[in-house]
C-alpha positions as CSV (number, residue, x, y, z in Angstrom):
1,X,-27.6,41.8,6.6
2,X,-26.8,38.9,4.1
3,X,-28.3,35.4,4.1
4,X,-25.7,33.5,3.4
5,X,-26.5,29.9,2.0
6,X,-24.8,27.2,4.1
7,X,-23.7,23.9,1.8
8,X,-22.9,21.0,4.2
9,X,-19.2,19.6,4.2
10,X,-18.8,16.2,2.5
11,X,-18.8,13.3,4.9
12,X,-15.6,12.5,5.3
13,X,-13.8,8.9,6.2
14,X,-13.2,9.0,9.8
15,X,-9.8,10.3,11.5
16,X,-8.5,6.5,11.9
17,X,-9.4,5.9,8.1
18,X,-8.1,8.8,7.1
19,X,-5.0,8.1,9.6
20,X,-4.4,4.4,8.5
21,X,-4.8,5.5,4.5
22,X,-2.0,8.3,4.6
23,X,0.3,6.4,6.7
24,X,0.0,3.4,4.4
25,X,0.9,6.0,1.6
26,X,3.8,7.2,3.7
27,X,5.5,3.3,4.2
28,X,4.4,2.3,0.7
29,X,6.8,5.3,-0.7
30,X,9.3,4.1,1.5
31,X,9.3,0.9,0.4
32,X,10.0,1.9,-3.1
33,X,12.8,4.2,-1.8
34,X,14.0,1.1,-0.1
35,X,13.6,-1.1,-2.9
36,X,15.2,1.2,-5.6
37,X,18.1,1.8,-2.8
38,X,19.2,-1.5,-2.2
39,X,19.0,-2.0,-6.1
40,X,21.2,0.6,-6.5
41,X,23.8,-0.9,-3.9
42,X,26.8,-2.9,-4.2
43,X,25.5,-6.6,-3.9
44,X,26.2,-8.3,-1.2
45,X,27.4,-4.9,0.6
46,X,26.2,-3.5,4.1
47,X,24.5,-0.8,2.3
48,X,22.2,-3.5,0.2
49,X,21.4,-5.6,3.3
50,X,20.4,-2.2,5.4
51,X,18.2,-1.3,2.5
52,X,16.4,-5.2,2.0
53,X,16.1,-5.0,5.6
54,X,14.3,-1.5,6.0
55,X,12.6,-2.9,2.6
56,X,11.0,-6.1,5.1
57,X,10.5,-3.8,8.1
58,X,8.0,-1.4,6.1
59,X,6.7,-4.3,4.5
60,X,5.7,-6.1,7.4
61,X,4.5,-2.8,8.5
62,X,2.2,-2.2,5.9
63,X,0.7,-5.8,6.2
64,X,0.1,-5.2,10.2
65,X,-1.9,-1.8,9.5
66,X,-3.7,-2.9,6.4
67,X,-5.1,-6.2,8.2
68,X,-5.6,-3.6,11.3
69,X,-7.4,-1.4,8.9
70,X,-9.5,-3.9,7.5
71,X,-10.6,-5.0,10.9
72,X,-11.5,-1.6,11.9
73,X,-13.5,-0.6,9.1
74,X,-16.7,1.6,9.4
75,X,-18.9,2.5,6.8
76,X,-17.4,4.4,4.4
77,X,-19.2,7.8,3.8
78,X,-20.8,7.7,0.4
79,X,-19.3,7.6,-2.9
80,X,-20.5,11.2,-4.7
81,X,-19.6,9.3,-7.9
82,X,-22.7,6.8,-9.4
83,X,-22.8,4.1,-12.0
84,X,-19.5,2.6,-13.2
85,X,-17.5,5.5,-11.7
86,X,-18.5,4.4,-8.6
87,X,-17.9,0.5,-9.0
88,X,-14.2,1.3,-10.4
89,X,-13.7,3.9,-7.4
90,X,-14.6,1.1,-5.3
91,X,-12.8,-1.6,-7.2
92,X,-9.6,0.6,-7.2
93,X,-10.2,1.0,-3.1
94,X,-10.6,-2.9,-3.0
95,X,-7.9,-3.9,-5.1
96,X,-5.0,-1.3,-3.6
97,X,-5.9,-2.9,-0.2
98,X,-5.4,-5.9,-1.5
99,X,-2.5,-5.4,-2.8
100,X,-1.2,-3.9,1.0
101,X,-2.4,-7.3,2.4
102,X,-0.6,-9.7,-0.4
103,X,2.4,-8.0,-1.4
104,X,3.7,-7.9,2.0
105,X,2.5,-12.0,2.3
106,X,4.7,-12.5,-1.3
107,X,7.6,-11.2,-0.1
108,X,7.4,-12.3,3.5
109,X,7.4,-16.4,1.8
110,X,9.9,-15.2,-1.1
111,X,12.5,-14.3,1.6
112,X,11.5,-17.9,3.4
113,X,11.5,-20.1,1.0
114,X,15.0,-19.2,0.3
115,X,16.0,-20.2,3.2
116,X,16.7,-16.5,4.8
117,X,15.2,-14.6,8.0
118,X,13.3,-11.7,7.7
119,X,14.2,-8.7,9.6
120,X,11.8,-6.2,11.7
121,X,13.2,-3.5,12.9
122,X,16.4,-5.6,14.3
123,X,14.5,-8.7,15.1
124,X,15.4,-11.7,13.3
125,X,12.5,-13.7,12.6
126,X,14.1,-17.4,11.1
127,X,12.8,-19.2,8.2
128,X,10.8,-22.2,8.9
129,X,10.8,-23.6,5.3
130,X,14.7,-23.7,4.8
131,X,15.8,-23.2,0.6
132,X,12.8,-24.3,-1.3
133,X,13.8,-23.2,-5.0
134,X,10.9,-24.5,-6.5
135,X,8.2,-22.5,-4.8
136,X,10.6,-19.5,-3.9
137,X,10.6,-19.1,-8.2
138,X,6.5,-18.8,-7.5
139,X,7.4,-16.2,-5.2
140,X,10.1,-14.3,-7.3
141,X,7.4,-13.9,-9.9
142,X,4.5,-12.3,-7.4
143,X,6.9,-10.4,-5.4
144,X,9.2,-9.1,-8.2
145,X,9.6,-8.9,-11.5
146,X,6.7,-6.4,-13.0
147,X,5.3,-6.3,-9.8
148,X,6.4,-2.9,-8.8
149,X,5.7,-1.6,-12.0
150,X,1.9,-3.0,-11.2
151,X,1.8,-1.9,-8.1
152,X,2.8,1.7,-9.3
153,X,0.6,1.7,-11.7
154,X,-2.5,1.2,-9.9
155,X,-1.4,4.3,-6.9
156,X,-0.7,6.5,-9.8
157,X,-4.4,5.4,-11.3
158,X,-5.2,6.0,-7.7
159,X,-4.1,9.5,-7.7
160,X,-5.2,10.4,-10.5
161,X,-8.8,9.9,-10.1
162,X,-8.6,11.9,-7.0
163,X,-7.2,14.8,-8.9
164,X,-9.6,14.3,-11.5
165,X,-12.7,14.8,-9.0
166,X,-11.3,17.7,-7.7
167,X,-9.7,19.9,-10.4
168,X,-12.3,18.7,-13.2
169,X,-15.1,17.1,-11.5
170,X,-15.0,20.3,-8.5
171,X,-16.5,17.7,-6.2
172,X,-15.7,16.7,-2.6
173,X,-14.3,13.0,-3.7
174,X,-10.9,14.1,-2.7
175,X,-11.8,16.0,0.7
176,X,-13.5,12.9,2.0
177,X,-9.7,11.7,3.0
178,X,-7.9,15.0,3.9
């Protein structure tokens, strides 16, 4: 008969953090698919304005369960990383949710303030500011140009360091939110 020594499993986020974080993931790919589809369409064509308008559905989507997942937060389980790992792990969670809750808020007033309606999921909702070139430009600059490229940037940093902790680091980082 063998003793065999027992190592406790990480604490893990629980299954509504964990729920709300891979869903996010799923819509935020989606909305890049969406994006890089309707770029890729014929302007002005049915295919580009079924693409823009997924593009605001999954949007909007993403805004409603961020705000939904910032409301239900619990207490995270512990970082395993210390020092100024931990503050940029931490950063990195604060500034992705950030962008979840803004982007969505950029685009939402970019489609406004030109004087369109945004579209969810077939409902039209109108825009209450009419063509306001001025502060659609501010828009246009949060909303698109390297924005994407930005926004890419910090999920791929994102994935990374998850990687990182489990193939090189061998710790539990990355099973917290599977």
């Amino acid at each position: 008969m063998s003793i065999a020594v027992s190592v406790p499993a990480p604490a893990r986020y629980t299954l509504l953090a964990r729920t709300f974080h891979w869903t996010i993931a799923v819509l935020m790919a989606g909305m890049f698919i969406t994006m890089f589809l309707h770029q890729g369409a014929a302007e002005n064509s049915p295919a580009a304005l079924y693409w823009i308008k997924a593009h605001m559905s999954l949007g909007l989507l993403v805004f409603g369960l961020s705000l939904l997942r910032l409301l239900a937060r619990q207490t995270p389980p512990e970082p395993l990383s210390r020092g100024i790992a931990r503050l940029a792990a931490v950063g990195m969670q604060k500034l992705l949710l950030l962008v979840t809750l803004l982007l969505p808020v950029t685009g939402f007033l970019r489609v406004m303030t030109h004087g369109y309606a945004v579209s969810f999921f077939g409902y039209t909702i109108p825009s209450v500011t009419g063509n306001m070139p001025g502060v659609n430009a501010i828009f246009k600059v949060l909303h698109g140009g390297a924005m994407p490229l930005i926004v890419l940037t910090l999920i791929g940093l994102h994935i990374a360091a998850a990687l990182f902790h489990h193939f090189v680091l061998k710790d539990a980082t990355l099973k917290q939110m599977v």
